[in-house]
FINUPA-116445 format. One record per residue (C-alpha): residue in one letter; x, y, z. Coordinates in pm, 1 decimal. Layout:
+------+----------+----------+----------+
! type !       c1 !       c2 !       c3 !
+------+----------+----------+----------+
!    A !        X !        Y !        Z !
...
+------+----------+----------+----------+
END
This chain:
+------+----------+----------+----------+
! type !       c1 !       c2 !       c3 !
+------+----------+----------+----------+
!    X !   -375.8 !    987.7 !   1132.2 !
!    X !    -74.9 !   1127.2 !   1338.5 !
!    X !    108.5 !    858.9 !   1513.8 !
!    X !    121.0 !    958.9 !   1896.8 !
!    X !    482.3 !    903.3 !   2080.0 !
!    X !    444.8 !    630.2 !   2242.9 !
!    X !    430.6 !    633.0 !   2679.5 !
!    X !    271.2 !   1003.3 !   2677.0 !
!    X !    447.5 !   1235.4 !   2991.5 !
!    X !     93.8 !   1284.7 !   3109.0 !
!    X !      4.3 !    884.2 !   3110.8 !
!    X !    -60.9 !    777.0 !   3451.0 !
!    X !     54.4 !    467.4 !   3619.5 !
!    X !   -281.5 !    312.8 !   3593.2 !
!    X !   -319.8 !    383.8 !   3213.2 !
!    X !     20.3 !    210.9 !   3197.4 !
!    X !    -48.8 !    -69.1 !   3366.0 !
!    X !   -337.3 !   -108.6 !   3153.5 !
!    X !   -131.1 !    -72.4 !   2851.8 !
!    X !    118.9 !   -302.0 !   2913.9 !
!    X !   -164.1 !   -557.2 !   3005.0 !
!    X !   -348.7 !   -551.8 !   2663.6 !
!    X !     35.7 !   -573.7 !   2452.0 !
!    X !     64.7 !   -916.8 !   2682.0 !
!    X !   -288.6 !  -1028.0 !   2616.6 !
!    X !   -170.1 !   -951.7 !   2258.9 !
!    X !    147.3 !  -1103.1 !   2235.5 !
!    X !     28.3 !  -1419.9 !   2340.0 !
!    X !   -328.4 !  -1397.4 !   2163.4 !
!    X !   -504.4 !  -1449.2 !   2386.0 !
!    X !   -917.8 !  -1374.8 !   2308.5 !
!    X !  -1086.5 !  -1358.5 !   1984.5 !
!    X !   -962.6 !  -1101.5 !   1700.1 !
!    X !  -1220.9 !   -870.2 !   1783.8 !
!    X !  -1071.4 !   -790.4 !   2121.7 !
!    X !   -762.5 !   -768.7 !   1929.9 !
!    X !   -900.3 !   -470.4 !   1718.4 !
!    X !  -1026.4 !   -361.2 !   2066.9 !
!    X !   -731.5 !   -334.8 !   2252.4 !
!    X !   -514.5 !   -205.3 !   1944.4 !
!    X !   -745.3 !     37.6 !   1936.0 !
!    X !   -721.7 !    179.6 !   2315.8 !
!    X !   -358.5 !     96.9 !   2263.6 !
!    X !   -323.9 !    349.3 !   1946.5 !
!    X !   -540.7 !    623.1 !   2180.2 !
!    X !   -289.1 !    617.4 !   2472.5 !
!    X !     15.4 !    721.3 !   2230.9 !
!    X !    121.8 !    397.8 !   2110.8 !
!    X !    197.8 !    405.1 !   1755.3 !
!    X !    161.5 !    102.7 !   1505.8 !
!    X !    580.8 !     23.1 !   1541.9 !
!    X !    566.7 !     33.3 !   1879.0 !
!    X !    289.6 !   -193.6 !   1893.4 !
!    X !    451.7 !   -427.1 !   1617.9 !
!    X !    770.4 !   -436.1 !   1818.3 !
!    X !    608.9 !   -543.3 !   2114.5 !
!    X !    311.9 !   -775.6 !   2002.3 !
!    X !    427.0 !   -888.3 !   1627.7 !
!    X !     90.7 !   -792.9 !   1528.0 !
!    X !    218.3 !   -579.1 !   1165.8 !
!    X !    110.3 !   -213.3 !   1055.8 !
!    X !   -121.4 !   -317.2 !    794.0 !
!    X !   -267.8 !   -619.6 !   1000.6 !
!    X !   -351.9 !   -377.1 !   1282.8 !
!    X !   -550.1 !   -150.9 !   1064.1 !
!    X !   -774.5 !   -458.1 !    945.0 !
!    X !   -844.7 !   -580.3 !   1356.8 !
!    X !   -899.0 !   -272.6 !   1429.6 !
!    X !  -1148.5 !   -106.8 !   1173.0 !
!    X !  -1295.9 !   -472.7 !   1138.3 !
!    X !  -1402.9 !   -499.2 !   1547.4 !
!    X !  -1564.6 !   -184.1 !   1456.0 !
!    X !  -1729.4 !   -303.2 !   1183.8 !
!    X !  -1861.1 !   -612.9 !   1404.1 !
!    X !  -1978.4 !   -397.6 !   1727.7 !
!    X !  -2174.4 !   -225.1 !   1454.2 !
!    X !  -2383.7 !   -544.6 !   1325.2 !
!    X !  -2564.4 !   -615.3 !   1637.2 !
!    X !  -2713.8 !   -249.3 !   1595.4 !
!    X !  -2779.3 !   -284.6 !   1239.3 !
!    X !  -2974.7 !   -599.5 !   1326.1 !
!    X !  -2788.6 !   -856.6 !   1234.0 !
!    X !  -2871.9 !  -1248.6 !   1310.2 !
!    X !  -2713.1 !  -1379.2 !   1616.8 !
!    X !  -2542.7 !  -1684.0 !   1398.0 !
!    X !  -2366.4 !  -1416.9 !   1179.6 !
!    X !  -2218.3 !  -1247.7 !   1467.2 !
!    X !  -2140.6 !  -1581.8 !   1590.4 !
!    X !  -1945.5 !  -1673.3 !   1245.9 !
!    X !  -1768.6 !  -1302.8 !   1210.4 !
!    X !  -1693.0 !  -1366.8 !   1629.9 !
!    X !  -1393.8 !  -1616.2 !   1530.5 !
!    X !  -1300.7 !  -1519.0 !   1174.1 !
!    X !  -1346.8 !  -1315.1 !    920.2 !
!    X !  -1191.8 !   -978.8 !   1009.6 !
!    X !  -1082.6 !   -938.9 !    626.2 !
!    X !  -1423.0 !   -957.9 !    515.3 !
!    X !  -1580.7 !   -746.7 !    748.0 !
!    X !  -1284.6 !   -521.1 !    702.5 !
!    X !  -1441.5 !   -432.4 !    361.6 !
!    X !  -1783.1 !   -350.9 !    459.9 !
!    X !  -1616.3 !    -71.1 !    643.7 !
!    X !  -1799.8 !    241.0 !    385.3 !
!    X !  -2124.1 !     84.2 !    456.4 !
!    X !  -2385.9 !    195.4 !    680.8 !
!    X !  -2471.3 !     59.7 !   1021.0 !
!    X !  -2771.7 !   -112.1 !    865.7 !
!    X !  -2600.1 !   -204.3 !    505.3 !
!    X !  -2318.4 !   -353.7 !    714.3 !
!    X !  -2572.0 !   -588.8 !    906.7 !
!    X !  -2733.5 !   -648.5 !    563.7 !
!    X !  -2386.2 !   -734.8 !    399.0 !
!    X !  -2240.0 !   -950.4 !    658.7 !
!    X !  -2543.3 !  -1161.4 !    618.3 !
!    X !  -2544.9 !  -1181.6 !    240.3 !
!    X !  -2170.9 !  -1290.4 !    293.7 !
!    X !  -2229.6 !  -1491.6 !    571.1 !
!    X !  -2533.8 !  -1690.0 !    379.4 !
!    X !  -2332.7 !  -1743.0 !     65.7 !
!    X !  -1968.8 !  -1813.6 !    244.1 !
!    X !  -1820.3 !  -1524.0 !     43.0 !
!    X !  -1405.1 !  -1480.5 !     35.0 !
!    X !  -1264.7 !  -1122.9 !     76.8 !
!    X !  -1292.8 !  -1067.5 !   -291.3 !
!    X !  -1645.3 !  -1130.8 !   -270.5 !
!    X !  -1749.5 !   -925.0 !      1.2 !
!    X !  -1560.4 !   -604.3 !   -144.5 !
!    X !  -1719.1 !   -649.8 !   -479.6 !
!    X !  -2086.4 !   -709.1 !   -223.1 !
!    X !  -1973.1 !   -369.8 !    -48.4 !
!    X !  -1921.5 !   -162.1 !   -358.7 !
!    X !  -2258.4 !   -337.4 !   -533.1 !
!    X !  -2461.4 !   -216.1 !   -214.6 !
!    X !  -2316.7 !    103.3 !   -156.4 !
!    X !  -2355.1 !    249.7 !   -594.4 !
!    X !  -2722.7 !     98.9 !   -513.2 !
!    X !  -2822.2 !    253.8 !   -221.5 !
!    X !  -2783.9 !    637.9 !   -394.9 !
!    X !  -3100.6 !    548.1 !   -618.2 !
!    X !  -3361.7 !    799.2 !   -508.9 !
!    X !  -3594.9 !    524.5 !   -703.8 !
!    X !  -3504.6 !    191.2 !   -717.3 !
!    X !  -3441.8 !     14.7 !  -1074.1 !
!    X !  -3733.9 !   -146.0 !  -1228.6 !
!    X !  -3754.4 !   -536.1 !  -1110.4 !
!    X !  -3488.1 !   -462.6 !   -859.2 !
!    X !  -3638.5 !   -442.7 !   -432.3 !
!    X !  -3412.3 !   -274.8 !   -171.7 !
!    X !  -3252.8 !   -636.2 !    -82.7 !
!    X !  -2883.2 !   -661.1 !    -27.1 !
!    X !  -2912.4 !   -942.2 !   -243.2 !
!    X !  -3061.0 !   -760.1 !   -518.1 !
!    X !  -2842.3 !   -484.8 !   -498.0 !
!    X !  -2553.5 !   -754.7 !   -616.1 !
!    X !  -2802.0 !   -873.7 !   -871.5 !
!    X !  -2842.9 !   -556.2 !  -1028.7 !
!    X !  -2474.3 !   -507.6 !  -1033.2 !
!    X !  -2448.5 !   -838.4 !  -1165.4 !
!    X !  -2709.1 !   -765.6 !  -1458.3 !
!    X !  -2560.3 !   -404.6 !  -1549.2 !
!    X !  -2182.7 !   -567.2 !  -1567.9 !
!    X !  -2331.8 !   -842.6 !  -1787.6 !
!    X !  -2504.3 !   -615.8 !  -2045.0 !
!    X !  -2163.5 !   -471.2 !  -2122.1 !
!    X !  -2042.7 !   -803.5 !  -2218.7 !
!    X !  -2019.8 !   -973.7 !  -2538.4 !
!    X !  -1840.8 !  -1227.5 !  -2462.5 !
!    X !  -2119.8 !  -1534.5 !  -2408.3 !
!    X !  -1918.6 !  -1689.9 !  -2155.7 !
!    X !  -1835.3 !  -1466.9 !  -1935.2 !
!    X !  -2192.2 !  -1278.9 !  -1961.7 !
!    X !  -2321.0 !  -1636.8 !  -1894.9 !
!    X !  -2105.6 !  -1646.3 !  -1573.9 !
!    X !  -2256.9 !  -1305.8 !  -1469.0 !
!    X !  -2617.2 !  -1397.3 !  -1549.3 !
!    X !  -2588.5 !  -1716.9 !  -1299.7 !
!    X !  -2429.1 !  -1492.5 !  -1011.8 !
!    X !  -2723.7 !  -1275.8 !  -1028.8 !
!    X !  -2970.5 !  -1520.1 !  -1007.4 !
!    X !  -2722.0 !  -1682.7 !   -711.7 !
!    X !  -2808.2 !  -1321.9 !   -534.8 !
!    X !  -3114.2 !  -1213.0 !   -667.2 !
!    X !  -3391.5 !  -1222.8 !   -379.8 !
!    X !  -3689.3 !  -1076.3 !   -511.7 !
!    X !  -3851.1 !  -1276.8 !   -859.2 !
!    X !  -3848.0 !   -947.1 !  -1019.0 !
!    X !  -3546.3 !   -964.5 !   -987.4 !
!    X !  -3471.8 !  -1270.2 !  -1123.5 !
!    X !  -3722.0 !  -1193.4 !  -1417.5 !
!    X !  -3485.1 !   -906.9 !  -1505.7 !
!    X !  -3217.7 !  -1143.9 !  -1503.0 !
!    X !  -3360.1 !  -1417.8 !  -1662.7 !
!    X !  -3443.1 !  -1171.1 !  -1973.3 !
!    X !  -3060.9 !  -1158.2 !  -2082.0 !
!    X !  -3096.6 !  -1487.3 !  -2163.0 !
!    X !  -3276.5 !  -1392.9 !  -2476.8 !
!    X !  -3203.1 !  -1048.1 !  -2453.6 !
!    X !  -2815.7 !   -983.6 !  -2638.1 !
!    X !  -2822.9 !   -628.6 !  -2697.9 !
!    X !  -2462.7 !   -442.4 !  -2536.1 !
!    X !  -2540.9 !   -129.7 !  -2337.9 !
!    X !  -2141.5 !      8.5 !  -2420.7 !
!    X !  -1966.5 !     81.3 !  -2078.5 !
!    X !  -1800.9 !    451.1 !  -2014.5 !
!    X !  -1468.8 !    422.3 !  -1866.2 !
!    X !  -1408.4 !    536.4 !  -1546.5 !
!    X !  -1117.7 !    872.1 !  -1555.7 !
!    X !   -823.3 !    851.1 !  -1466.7 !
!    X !   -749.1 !   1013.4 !  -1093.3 !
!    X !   -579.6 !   1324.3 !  -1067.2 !
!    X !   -224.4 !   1191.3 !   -876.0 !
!    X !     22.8 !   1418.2 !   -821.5 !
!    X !    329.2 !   1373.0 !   -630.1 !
!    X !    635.8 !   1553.7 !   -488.0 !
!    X !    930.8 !   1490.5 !   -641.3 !
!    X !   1185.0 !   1740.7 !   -477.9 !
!    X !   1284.2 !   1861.8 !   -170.1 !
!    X !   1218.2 !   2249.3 !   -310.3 !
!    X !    858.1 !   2101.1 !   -347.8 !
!    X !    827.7 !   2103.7 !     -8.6 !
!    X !    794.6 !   2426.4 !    117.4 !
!    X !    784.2 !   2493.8 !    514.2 !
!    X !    507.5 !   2705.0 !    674.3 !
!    X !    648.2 !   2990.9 !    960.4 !
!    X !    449.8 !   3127.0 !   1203.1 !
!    X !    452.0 !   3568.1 !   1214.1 !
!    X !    528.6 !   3693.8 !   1515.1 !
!    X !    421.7 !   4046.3 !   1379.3 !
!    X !    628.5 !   4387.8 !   1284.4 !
!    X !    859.2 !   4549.7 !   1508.2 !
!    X !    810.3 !   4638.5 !   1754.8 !
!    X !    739.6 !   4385.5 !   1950.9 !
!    X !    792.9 !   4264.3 !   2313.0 !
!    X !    932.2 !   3922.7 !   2486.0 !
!    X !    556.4 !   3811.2 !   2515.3 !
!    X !    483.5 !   3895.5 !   2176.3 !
!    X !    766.1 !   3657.8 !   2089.8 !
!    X !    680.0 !   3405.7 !   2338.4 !
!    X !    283.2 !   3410.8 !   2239.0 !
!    X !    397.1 !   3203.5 !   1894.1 !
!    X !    286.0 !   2897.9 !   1921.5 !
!    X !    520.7 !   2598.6 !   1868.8 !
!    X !    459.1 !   2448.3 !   1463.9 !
!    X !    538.1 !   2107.4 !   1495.0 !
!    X !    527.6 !   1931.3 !   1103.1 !
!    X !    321.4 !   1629.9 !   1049.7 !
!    X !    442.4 !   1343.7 !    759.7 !
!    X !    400.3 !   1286.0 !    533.0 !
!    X !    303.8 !   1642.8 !    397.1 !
!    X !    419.2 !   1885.8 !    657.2 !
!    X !    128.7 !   1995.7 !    782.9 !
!    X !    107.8 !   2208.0 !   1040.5 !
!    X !   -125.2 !   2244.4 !   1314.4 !
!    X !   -151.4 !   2527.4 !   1599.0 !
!    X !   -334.8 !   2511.1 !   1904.8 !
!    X !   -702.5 !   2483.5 !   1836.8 !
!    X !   -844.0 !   2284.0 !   1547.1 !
!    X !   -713.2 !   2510.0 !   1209.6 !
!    X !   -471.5 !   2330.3 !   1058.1 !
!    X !   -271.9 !   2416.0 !    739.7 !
!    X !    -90.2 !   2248.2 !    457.2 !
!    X !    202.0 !   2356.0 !    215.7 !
!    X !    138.5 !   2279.1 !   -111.0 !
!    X !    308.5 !   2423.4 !   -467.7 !
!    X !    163.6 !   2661.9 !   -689.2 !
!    X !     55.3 !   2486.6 !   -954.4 !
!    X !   -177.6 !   2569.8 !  -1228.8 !
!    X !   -496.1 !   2374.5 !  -1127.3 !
!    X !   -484.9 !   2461.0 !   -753.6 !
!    X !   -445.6 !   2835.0 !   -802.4 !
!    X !   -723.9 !   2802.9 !  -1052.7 !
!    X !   -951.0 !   2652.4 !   -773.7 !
!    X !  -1210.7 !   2902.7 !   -572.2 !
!    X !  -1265.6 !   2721.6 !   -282.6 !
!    X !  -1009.7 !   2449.8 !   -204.8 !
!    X !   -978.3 !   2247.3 !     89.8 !
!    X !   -764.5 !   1957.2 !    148.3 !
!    X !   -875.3 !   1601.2 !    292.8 !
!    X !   -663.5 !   1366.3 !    433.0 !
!    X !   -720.4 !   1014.5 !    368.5 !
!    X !   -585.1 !    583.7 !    295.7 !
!    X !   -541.4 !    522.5 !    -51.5 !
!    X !   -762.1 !    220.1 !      2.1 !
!    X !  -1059.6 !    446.7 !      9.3 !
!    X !  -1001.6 !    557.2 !   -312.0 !
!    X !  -1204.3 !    404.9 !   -588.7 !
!    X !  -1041.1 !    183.3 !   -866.7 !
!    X !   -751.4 !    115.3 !   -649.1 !
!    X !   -578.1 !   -203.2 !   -589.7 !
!    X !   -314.9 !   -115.4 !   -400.1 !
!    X !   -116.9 !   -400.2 !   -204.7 !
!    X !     17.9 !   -137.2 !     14.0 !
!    X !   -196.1 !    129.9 !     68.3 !
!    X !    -70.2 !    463.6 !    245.3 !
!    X !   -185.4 !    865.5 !    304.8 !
!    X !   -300.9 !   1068.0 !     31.2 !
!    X !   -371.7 !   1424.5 !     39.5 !
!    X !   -697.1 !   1548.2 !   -168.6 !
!    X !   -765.5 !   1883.9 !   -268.9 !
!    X !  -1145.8 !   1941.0 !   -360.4 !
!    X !  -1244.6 !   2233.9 !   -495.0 !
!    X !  -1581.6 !   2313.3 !   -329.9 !
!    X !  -1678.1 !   2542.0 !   -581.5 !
!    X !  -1718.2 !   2309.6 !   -898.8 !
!    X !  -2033.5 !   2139.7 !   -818.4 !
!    X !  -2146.1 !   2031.8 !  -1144.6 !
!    X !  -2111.1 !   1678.3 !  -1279.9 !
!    X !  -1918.2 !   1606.7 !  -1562.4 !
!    X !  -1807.0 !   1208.1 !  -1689.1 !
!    X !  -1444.9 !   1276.1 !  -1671.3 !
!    X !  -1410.6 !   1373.1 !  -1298.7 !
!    X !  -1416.0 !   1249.2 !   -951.3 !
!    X !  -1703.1 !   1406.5 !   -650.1 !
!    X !  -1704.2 !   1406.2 !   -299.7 !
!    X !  -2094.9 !   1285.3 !   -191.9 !
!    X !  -2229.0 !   1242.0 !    131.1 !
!    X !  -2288.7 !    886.1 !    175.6 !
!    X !  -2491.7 !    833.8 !    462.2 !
!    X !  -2345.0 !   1103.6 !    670.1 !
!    X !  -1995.0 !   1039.9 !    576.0 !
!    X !  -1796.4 !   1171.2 !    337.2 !
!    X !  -1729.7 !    948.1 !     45.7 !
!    X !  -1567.9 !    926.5 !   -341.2 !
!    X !  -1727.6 !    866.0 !   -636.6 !
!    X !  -1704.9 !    859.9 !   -997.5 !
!    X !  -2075.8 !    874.1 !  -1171.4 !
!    X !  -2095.9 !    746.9 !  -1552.8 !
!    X !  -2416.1 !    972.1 !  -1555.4 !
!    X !  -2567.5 !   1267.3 !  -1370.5 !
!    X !  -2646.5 !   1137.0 !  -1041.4 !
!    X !  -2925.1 !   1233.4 !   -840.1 !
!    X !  -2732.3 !   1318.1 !   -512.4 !
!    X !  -2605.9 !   1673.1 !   -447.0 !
!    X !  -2237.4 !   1689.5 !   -526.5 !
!    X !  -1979.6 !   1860.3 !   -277.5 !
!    X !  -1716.5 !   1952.4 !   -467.7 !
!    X !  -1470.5 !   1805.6 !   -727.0 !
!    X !  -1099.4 !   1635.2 !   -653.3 !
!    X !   -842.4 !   1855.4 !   -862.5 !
!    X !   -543.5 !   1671.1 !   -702.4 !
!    X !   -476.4 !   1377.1 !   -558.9 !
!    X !   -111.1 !   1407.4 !   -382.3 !
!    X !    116.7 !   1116.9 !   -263.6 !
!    X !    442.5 !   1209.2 !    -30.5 !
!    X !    749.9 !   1270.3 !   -218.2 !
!    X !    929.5 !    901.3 !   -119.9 !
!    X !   1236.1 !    969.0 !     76.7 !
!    X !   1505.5 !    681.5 !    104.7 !
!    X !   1659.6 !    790.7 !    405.4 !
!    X !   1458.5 !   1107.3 !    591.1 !
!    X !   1774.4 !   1199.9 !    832.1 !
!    X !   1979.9 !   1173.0 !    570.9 !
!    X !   1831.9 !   1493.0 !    395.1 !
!    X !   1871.3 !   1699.3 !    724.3 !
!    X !   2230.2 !   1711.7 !    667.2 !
!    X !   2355.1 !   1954.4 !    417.8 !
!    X !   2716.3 !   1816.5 !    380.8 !
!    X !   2573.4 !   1425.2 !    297.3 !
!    X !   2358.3 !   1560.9 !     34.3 !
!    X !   2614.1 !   1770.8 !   -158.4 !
!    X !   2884.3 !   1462.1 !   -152.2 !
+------+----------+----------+----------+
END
């Protein structure tokens, strides 16, 4: 996302006034966290960019982000059906945990907040709940023993990690967090049968992802707009629209919705029939454990549709799209593969490359 300069030409009076009301409310906390996420929100909308907001409410970058997608995640439950007590609970606290059902669906996120709610789950907890339910729900048929429970989505998480164990005690440990979740008794019958059942089902590893990242400035190329062959006439000139560059990866965008991105030549991207590039948080990427998570550009070629074990697939998951890795052929239609995975080049000081005479000394 494009951070907006903040106090837009065309903001009224009124929108300011309203603007400077919600970074008091802020400052001095008042409300719940939810009408924190709120009013960041409406505050990010109006031009005011996560500094700017920092600077004037002390509310940090990264903490804004959780508020913000987590009162979304909340407004959501009610619609999904969740219990009045839960949205009581997630009300006061609990914007970290709610932060990570953010993938889910409207109705999975109901479903999840209760299953964390019921068993008092920590963060950790709730993102491990979030990625059990969401690998679960693209079964076209369900596993055998297994019902379409939250709870027995974690239990049949629980009961495929622990048949890749051979350690006893930590395929013991796994075994009695199933049955902790499991909601159906065919479930727990599943379950129970690793107690007596010690064959290892081996585990494939999950690939590596493609990253690539920018290293020089000549890596960077800049995109020019063509005015067109002479010759050509003041209004030909003047019809050019203005290319303003968005960070991290100079993208440019004209009026209207194209957009277009720079990127090198290299081998695997001109190999590609049918690339397009998505923008997105590294937090969204599976297998990551970032601490600070930033912008990534994909590539996905839309023309390699068919799975293979050592690459990554954009799905749709419930109308949105998603990322996924599957250890076999899965039974959802596959969009396209990720051939790149590109992080900004990291620039120590980004005026200081603008001037030609600083770099050479």
């Amino acid at each position: 996302m494009t951070d907006l300069p903040p106090n837009p030409q065309n903001t009224d009076n009124a929108a300011l006034d309203v603007a400077q009301e919600l970074l008091r409310k802020l400052r001095q906390k008042q409300g719940n966290w939810v009408e924190w996420g709120v009013a960041i929100a409406h505050l990010q909308k109006a031009g005011f960019n996560p500094q700017d907001i920092f600077e004037a409410t002390g509310f940090e970058p990264i903490q804004q982000n959780q508020v913000v997608v987590g009162s979304q995640v909340y407004n959501s439950l009610e619609k999904g059906g969740a219990s009045e007590s839960t949205r009581s609970h997630y009300a006061m606290r609990g914007s970290d945990v709610l932060y990570e059902l953010r993938l889910l669906s409207q109705e999975e996120r109901a479903a999840a907040a209760e299953l964390t709610f019921l068993h008092k789950l920590d963060v950790d907890e709730a993102r491990e709940v979030a990625k059990a339910i969401k690998e679960f729900s693209r079964f076209r048929t369900l596993p055998e023993g297994f019902s379409a429970h939250p709870g027995d989505a974690v239990a049949y998480h629980t009961w495929k990690l622990a048949r890749q164990i051979t350690d006893l005690q930590e395929r013991s440990r796994l075994i009695a967090k199933g049955l902790r979740f499991a909601h159906s008794q065919t479930a727990r019958k599943q379950i129970e049968q690793l107690l007596t059942d010690f064959t290892v089902v081996p585990k494939r590893p999950a690939p590596l992802l493609p990253f690539y990242r920018l290293e020089s400035e000549e890596e960077l190329p800049r995109i020019v707009p063509v005015a067109g062959e002479l010759p050509l006439t003041a209004n030909d000139l003047k019809a050019v629209p203005l290319v303003t560059e968005i960070v991290p990866f100079r993208i440019v965008k004209f009026t209207g919705e194209q957009a277009w991105v720079p990127l090198p030549g290299w081998q695997v991207l001109l190999s590609a029939e049918d690339p397009v590039v998505i923008l997105s948080e590294s937090d969204r990427l599976p297998n990551q454990q970032q601490s600070q998570p930033g912008q990534v550009l994909l590539v996905v070629d839309r023309a390699q549709r068919q799975w293979d074990a050592s690459s990554y697939f954009i799905v749709d998951n419930s109308g949105e799209l998603d990322i996924q890795w599957f250890e076999t052929e899965p039974e959802i239609p596959l969009l396209g593969r990720i051939i790149i995975i590109l992080r900004p080049k990291k620039i120590l000081d980004e005026e200081l490359t603008k001037d030609s005479w600083q770099i050479d000394e």
